[in-house]
Structure formats: structure tokens, C-alpha cells
PAKE-129128 format. One record per residue: x, y, z of N, C-alpha, C in turn; residue in one letter. Coordinates in pm, whole numbers, plus 50000, padded with zeros to 5 digits. Layout:
% PAKE-129128
XYZXYZXYZA...
***
This chain:
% PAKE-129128
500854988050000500005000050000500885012550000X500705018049897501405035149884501405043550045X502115047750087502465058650210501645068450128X500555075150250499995086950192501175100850254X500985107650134501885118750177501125129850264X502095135950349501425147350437500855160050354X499385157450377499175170050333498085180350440X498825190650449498295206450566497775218650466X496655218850536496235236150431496045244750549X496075252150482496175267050558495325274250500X493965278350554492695288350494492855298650518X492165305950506492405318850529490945329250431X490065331450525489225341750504489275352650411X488665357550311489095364150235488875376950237X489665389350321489385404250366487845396750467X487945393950549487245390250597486455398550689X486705406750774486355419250812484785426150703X486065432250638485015435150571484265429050449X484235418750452483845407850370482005406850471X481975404450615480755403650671480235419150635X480605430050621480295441850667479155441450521X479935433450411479365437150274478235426350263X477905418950339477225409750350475725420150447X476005427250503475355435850551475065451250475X475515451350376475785463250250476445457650125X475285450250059475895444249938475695452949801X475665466949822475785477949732476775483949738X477325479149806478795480549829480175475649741X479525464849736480405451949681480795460949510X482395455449501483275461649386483875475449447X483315484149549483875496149581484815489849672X486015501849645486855504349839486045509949906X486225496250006485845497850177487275492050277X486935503650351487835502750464487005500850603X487905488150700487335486150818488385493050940X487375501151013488565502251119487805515751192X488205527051265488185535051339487325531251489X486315541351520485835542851629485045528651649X484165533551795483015522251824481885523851726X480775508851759479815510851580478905517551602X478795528851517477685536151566476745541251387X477655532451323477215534151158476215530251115X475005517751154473845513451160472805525651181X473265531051268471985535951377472175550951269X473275559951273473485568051186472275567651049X472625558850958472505554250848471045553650854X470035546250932468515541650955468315555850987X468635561651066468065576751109468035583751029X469075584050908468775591650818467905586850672X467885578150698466675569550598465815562650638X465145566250729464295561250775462405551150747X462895538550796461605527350733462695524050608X463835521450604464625518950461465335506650515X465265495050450466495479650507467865487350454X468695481250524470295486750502470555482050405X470365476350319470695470150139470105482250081X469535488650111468935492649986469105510350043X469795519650149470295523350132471225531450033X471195543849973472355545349865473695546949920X474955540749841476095545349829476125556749869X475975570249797475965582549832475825586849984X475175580850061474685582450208476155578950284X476905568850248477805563450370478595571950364X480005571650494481445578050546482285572150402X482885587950422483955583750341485055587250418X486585579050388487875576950480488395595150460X487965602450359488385615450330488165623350420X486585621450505486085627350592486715626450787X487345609750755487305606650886488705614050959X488305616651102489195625051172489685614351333X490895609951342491015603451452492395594551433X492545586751455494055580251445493945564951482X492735561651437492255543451393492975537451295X493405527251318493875520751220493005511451130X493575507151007492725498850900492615483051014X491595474951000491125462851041491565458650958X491095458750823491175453750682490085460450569X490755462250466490285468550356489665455950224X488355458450167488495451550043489415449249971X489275446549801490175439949714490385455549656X489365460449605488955471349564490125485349595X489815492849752490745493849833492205493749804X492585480849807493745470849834494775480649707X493825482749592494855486349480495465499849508X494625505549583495685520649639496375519549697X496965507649767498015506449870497515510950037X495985502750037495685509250183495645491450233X496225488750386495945476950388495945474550530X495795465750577495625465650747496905468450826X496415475350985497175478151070497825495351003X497355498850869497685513050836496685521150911X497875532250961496355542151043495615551450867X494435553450944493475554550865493195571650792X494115577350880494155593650798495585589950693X496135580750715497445578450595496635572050501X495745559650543495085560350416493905567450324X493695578650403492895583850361493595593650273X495185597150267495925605550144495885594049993X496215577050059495935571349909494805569749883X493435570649909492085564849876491185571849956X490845582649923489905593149985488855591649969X488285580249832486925582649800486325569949897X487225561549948487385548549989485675552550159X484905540850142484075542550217484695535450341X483945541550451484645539650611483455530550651X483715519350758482935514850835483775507550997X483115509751093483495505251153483185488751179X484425482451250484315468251290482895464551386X482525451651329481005447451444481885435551477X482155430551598483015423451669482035409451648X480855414751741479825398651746479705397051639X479355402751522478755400151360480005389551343X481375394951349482615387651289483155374951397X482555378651530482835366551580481365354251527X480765354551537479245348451467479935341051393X480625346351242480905343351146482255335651175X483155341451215484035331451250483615318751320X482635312451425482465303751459482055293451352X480935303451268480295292351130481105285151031X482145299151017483075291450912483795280150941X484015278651109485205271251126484035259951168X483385258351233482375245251244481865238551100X482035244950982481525236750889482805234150779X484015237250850485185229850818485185217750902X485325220151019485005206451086484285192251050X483025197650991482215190250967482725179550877X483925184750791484075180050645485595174450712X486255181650767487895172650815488395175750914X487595169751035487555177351167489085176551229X490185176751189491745181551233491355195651210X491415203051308491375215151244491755223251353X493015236951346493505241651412493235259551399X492905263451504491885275251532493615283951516X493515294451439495315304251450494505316751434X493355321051490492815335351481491645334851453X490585341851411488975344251389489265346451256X490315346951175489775345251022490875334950937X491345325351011492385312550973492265299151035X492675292150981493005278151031493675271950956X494855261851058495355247550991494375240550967X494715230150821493415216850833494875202250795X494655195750882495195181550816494395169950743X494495172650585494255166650514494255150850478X495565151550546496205137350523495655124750487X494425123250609493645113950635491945116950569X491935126850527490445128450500490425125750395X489065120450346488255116650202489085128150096X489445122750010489815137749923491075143549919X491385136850024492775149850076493925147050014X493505135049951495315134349898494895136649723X493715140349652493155139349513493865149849491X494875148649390495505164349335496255168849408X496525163949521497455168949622496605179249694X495245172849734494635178649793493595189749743X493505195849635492615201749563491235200649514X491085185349553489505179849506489025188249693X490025180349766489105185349918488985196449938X489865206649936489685223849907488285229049829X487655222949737487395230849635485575225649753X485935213249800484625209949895484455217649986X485555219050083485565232150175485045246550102X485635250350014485395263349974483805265049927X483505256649854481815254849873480935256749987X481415245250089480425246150203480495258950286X481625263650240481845272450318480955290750292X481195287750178480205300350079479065298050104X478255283850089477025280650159476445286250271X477475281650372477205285350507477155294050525X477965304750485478335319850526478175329650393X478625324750307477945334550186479785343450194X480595337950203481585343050233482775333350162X484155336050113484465331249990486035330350125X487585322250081487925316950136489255315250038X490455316350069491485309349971492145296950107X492635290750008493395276350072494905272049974X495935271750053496825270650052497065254250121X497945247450019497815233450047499255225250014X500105223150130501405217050121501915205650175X503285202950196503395191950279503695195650451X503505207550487503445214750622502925228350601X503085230350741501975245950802502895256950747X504155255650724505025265550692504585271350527X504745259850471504615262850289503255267050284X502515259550381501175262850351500305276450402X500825280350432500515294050499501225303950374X502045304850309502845309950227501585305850110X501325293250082500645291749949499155296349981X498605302050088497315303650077497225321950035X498515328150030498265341349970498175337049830X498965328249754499505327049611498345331049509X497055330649545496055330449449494395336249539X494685349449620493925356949695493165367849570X491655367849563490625359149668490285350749610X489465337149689489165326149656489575318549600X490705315549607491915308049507492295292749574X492705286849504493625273549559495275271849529X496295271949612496865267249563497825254949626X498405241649516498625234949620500855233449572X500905232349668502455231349658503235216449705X503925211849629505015200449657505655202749744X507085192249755508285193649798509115200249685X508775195549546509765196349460509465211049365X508275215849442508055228449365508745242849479X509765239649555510395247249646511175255649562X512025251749445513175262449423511905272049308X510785264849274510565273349173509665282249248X508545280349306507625286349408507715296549536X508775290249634508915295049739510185303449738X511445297849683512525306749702512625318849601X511665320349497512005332949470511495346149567X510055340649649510015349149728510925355449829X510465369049904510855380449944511285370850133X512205367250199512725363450314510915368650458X510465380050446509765386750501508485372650443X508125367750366507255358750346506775346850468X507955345950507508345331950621507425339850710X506275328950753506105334350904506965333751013X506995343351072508305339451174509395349051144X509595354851054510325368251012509675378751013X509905388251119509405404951118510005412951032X509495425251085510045438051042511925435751081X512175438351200513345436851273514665426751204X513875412651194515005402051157515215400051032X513925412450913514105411250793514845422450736X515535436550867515765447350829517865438850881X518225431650932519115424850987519545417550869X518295409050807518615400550720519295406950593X518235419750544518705429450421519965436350440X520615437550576522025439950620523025435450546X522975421750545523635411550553523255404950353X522815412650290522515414950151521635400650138X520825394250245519885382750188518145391550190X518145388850056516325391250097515525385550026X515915372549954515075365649888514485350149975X514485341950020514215330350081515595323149983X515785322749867516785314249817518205319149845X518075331949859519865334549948519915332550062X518535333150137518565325550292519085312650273X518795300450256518645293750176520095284450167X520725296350071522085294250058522895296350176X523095296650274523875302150376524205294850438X525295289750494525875284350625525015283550765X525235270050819524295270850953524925283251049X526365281951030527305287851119526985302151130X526805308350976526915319650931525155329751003X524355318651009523135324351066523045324551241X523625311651282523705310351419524855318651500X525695326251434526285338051440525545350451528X524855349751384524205365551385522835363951464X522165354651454520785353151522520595344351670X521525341151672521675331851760521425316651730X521405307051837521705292151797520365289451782X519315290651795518275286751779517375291451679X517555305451670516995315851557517315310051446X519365307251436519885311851336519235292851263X519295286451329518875272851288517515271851210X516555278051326515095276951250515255280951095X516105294451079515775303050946516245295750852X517215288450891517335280450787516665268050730X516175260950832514905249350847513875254550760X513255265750784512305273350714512865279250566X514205282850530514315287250390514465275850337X514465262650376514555249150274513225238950340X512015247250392510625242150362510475232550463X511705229450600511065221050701510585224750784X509335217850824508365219250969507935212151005X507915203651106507305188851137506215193351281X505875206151262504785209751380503245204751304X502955197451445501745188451406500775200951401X499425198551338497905206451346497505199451477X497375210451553496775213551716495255217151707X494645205151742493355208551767492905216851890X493745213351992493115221252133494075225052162X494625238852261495765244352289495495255052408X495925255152477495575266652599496305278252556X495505289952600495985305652564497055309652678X498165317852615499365316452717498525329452762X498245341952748497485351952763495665357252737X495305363052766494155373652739494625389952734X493785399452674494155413652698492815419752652X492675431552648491945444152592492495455852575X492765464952481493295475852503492335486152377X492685495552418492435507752310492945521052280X493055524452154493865536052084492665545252147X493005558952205492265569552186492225578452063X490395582652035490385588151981491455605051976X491695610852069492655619152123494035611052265X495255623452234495865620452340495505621252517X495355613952536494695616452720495865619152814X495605631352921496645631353017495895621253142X496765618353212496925613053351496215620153458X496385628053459495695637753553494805651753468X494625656153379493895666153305492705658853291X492625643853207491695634153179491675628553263X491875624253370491535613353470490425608653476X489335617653475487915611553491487515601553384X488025606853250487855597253110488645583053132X490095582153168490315574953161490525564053242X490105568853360489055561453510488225551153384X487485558453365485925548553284486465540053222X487735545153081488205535052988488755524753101X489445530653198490515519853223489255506953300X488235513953387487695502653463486725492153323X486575496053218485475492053154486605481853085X487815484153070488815474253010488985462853096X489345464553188489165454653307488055444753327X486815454653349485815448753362485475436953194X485985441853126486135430853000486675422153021X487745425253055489215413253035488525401153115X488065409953279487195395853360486325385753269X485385396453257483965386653143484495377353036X485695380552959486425372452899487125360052973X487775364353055488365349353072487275340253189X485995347553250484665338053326484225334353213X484355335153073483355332052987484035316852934X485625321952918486525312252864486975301552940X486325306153101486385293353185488035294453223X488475307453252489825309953304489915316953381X491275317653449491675324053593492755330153560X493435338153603494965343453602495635346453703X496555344553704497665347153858498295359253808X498815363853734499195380253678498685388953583X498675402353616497885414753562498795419953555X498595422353429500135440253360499115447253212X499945457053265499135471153193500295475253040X499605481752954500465485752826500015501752827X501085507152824500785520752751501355521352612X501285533052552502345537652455501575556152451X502665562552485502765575252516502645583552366X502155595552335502085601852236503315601452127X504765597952228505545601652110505955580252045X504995574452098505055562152034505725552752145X506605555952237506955548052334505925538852378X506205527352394505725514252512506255513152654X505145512952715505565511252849505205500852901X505545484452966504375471453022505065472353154X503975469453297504205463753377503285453553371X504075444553520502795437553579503315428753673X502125426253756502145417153909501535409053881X502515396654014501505384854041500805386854166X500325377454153498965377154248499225366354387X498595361554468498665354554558498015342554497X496875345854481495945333654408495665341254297X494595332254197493585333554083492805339554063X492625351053961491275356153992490735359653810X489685363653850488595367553680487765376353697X487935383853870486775394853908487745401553815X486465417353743487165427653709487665437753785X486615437253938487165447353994489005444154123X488555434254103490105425654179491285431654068X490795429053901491975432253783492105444053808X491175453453826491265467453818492335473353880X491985468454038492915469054132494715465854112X495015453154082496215452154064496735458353938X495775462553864496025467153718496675482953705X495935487953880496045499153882497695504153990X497935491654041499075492254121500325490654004X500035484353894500595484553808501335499553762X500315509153758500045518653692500825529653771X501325526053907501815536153991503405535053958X503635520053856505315519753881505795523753712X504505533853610504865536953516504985559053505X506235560553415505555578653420504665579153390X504375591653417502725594853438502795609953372X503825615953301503795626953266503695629053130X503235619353047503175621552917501715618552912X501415623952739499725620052735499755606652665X499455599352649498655584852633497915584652490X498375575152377497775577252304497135560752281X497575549552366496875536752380496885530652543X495895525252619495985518452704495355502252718X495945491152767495745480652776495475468952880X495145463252910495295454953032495545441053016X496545433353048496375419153010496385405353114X496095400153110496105385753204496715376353205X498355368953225498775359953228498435351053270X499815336253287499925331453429498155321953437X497235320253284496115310153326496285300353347X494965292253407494285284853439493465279753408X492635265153361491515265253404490335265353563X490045271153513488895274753645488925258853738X488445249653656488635234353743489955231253799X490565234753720492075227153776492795236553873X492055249953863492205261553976491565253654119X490795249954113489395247754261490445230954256X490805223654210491075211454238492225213154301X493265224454230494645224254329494505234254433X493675239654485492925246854626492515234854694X491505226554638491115216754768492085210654760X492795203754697494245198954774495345208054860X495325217054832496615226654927495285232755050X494275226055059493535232355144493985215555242X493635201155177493735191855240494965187755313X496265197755220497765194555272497345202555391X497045214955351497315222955520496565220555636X495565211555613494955208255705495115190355760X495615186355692496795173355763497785180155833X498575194055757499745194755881499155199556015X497775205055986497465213756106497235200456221X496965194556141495875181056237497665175156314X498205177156236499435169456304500045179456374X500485190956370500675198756429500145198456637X498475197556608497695201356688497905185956797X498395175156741498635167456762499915165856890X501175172556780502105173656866501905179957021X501085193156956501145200557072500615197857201X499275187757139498685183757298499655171757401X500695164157327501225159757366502345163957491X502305181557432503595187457541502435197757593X501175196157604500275203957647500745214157806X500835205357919501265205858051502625216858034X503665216357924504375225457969504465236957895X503025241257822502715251757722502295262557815X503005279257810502265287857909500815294457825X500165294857854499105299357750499065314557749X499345321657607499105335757679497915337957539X497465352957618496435358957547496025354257418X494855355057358494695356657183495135365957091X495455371857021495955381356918495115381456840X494765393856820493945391456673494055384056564X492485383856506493025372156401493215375956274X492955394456263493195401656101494645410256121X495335411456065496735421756048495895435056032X496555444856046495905460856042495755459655844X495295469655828494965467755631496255477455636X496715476555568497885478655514497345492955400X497945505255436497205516455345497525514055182X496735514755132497365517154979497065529654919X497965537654863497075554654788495745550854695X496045562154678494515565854577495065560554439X493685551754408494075552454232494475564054153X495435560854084495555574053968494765576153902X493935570453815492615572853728492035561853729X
***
């Protein structure tokens, strides 16, 4: 019997963002749209001014345009449309509003796109349930074993996914299909939107190494501005290089991977279940906030961030032992602290608290143009309460033995007074905001 060969795809949502938004404004569809700025308040806008009118039918003429918008939001993600002016995600949104002014604005609907992310990825399941969750608009799938998966090197099963998937959601999908998560993540841009493409082993020097080093997941800004140093910026002059010559400059582990990765190896399995090393919430202000001028504003932001972060991880059935805070100050600086805790917690107002002790060991004299809160150090909630009643059962065997000893030397114990049984509270200042 033939060895089936490994085959991993890598999906990937197509402008997905605003892919639901147009599903909600399909008079839209063929124009640039841009996703991103403030909270949503574009529905309610829109009905008020057309009032007894369904949002399809709406004119063009009525919506935001990016020309108009005033604030320092960044792009979510932009259509295809869009895309050709050079506006694209994580760009703040008055820069793209110098390439694509006529470009219509909408803000992100979180539940709409989480909704949709759940559908898409449950009716991948359905069809080749290996399937590895890498964000709300991606996933690994291992093919290997499923009906289909090895037809074409995997292309008969893609083209099934990409169906059910349009079905379900009315929403379109490219798939990238290799012998690992590495190539395959690389081949699911190759043919964006709605595309397939599937890649060999032996299609490496022609496919992958002419690309740009920055392609590799796993290469930033940073190790690709290091790499262009050092005159490599294709994947095939990576490629070419000495182990020595990388483990040099990147170190022994870095310099190893980059090379593993410019000649297409990855033997990381598709992870169906995986625990989150973190949680967070944060947000860009619409303006710079001071510390003390704004305090009252950013009192609210800061407790309402908190009070999230909790509801998030009681929802996710998690606990955290450390809380640390993010700034980044007007002139772009980052600032993170953060503490541990004694025990576990998921109250918001417990996060608030340490979130805010956090906050006393950062300056405080610049204005603020992002704040954050995040949660290490989880748990699950069960395996939280299971290792409590055991360190509750240890300490109460030693006590029992303890109490044991003592009655034994009872007669020559002097007994003095009780002491209280609380320590004085210990002052802490005033929150800063």
C-alpha cells in the first residue's frame, strides 16, 4: 500500500472583516471599503437618516467616506477594491485616507465577525475535523487522512471546503495546500481571493525561494531589516547560507530555525486544542489623554477594560495569577508592567485593582495615546478549585498533626492571650485614574 503523503492547508478568510460588513451592505460590493476606526455607531446613523429603509437598499451616496474621517484608527482590513491604492491593514486610517479618499469607512461589528468566524470554522469541521483555530479569520486543516485529501494533492478537498463554506456563510475563502503549516501558509496568499493553491516538495526552488525572506512566518520587520544587512532578501539566498553563518548573527536557535524554514522544514503537528498563554483588551484613543487633566475619562476607559478582560476569561472558563498594563505615550513609546497575584482571579474589579498598582510603577507625565490590560499566568477554572482543595487538604493534615504534637507537650505550654486574628489593612494610595 502507497504511504499517503502529508498534506496541511492553511485557509484563510478572504478580507474578511470587511467581507461580513458587505454581507450587511451588498451595494457596496466592487467599491473600496475600509474597516477600522471608532466604536459602531454606523447602523443607527444610516437608519436615522433613511428612515423605514432595510440597510441594502440604502444609497452609496449616504455612507462615510475615509476623506472625511478624523482620529488616528487604524485599517482592520480593507476590500480587494481598496487594496489597489496601497491601503491595507494595521495602516492608520488618515494615511490612508491621502491614498484612497473616495474609499468608504465602516466601523468593525466584533459579534457580527465573531458569529461568522464560529460558522466558518464549524463547517470545516464538519468536512475534516483536524482543524487548528490560529485567529477568527484562519485555520490549519490536516488533510492527510480525509476523504479527498490526497486527490490532486489535495485540491478535490479544498474546492469541497470552499463550497460549504460560501454556503454557510455566503463568504468566499482561499486555501493554501502543502506538505506542512510553513509552505502552507505561504501558498494560501498565492492566488487571493478565493483561490487554491497546492504546493510540493519539489516545487520549492521554483515557488517559494524566489520569494521576498519577510514571506516566512516567523520573520518580522526587525529580523528582515538584519537580514537585508547582511545582503539576503530573497528566501533562496537565505537558503544558501551556512548554519554557522546564521547562528552567528541570530543566535543558535533563531539562526537554525531560518534556515529549516528557507529549505521548507516543519514537522509541527495541526493542534486541535491548545491553551491561551494570555488574554488582553486595550484601546487607541480617539485623542491624546493626560493622567491627571483626563483622569475622569480614563478612570471609565481603564475600569470598563478590566471589567472586559474579567467577562472574557469567566466566559473562557479561566483564571489568572498576573495582571500588567500597556501604555504607549504620544511620542510612540511602550511602556508594560505587571504583578502576580497570591491566588487566581477573573473578578474585574480585583483586575482593576492590581492593574492599577501596576500603573503607579509607570511615568505618568506624558499623554497616552493607547491603554491596555492583560492577564497571564492562566488556568483553568477546574484545575484552579482542584489544586485549592488539595493545598487546602495538605494544610489541614499538617494542622491536624501539628495540633497533635502540641497536645502531647500540652502541661508545659504557658498559655498567653489571643491576638487578633486580622493584620491592620495595610494603606494603599489613591488610584491614579
Amino acid at each position: 500500500m502507497t504511504q499517503r503523503q502529508r498534506r496541511i492547508a492553511h485557509l484563510d478568510m478572504d478580507a474578511f472583516f470587511a467581507s461580513v460588513e458587505l454581507l450587511r451592505y451588498p451595494q457596496l460590493k466592487g467599491l473600496p471599503v475600509v474597516i477600522g476606526g471608532g466604536r459602531r455607531k454606523a447602523d443607527d446613523l444610516l437608519l436615522a437618516a433613511h428612515p423605514g429603509r432595510d440597510l441594502r437598499f440604502i444609497p452609496v451616496a449616504a455612507f462615510p467616506l475615509l476623506k472625511d474621517y478624523v482620529g488616528r484608527g487604524v485599517i482592520t482590513t480593507a476590500t480587494y477594491a481598496a487594496r489597489q491604492f496601497g491601503v491595507g491593514s494595521a495602516m492608520g486610517m488618515m494615511k490612508a485616507a491621502k491614498l484612497c479618499p473616495q474609499a468608504i469607512v465602516l466601523p468593525v461589528d466584533f459579534d457580527e465577525v465573531k458569529r461568522f468566524s464560529r460558522l466558518f470554522k464549524a463547517t470545516i469541521a464538519d468536512i475534516a475535523p483536524q482543524v487548528e483555530d490560529r485567529g477568527v479569520d484562519e485555520v490549519y486543516i490536516d488533510f492527510t487522512d480525509v476523504p479527498g485529501g490526497q486527490r490532486e494533492g489535495g485540491r478535490v478537498l479544498a474546492r469541497l471546503i470552499q463550497r460549504a463554506v460560501l454556503e454557510k456563510t455566503g463568504l468566499t475563502c482561499s486555501i493554501g495546500i502543502a506538505p506542512n503549516k510553513l509552505i502552507a501558509k505561504m501558498a494560501s496568499e498565492f492566488n487571493k481571493p478565493n483561490g487554491i493553491s497546492v504546493v510540493y516538495e519539489a516545487d520549492l526552488p521554483t515557488k517559494i525561494w524566489p520569494l521576498h525572506v519577510r514571506k516566512i512566518n516567523g520573520i518580522g520587520p526587525k529580523a528582515g531589516e538584519k537580514l537585508a544587512a547582511l545582503n539576503i532578501h530573497t528566501i533562496s539566498e537565505l537558503a544558501a547560507q551556512e548554519p554557522a553563518f546564521l547562528i552567528q548573527r541570530f543566535g543558535k536557535s533563531t539562526g537554525a530555525w531560518m534556515l529549516d524554514a528557507a529549505w521548507g522544514r516543519d514537522n509541527r503537528a495541526v493542534v486541535t486544542e491548545s491553551e491561551p498563554v494570555s488574554m488582553s483588551r486595550e484601546t487607541t484613543f480617539d485623542r491624546d489623554l493626560h493622567a491627571v487633566r483626563d483622569r475622569a475619562e480614563l478612570g471609565a476607559i481603564f475600569t470598563a477594560l478590566c471589567d472586559k478582560l474579567g467577562a472574557d476569561l469567566q466566559r473562557k472558563g479561566y483564571l489568572a495569577k498576573t495582571i500588567g498594563i500597556k501604555l504607549r505615550y504620544d511620542d510612540f513609546r511602550i511602556a508594560t508592567r505587571d504583578q502576580t497575584m497570591e491566588s487566581y482571579t477573573s473578578d474585574g474589579p480585583t483586575i482593576r485593582k492590581i492593574a492599577g498598582l501596576c500603573l503607579k510603577r509607570v511615568p505618568l507625565n506624558q499623554r497616552l495615546r493607547l491603554l491596555g490590560v492583560r492577564a497571564s499566568a492562566l488556568v483553568r477554572q477546574a484545575q484552579e478549585s482542584a489544586e485549592t482543595v488539595s493545598s487546602i487538604k495538605n494544610e489541614s493534615n499538617k494542622a491536624t498533626a501539628h495540633v497533635i504534637k502540641e497536645l502531647v507537650a500540652i502541661d508545659s505550654i504557658a498559655i498567653e492571650p489571643l491576638m487578633p486574628l486580622t493584620a491592620p489593612e495595610r494603606h494603599l494610595p489613591d488610584q491614579l485614574f
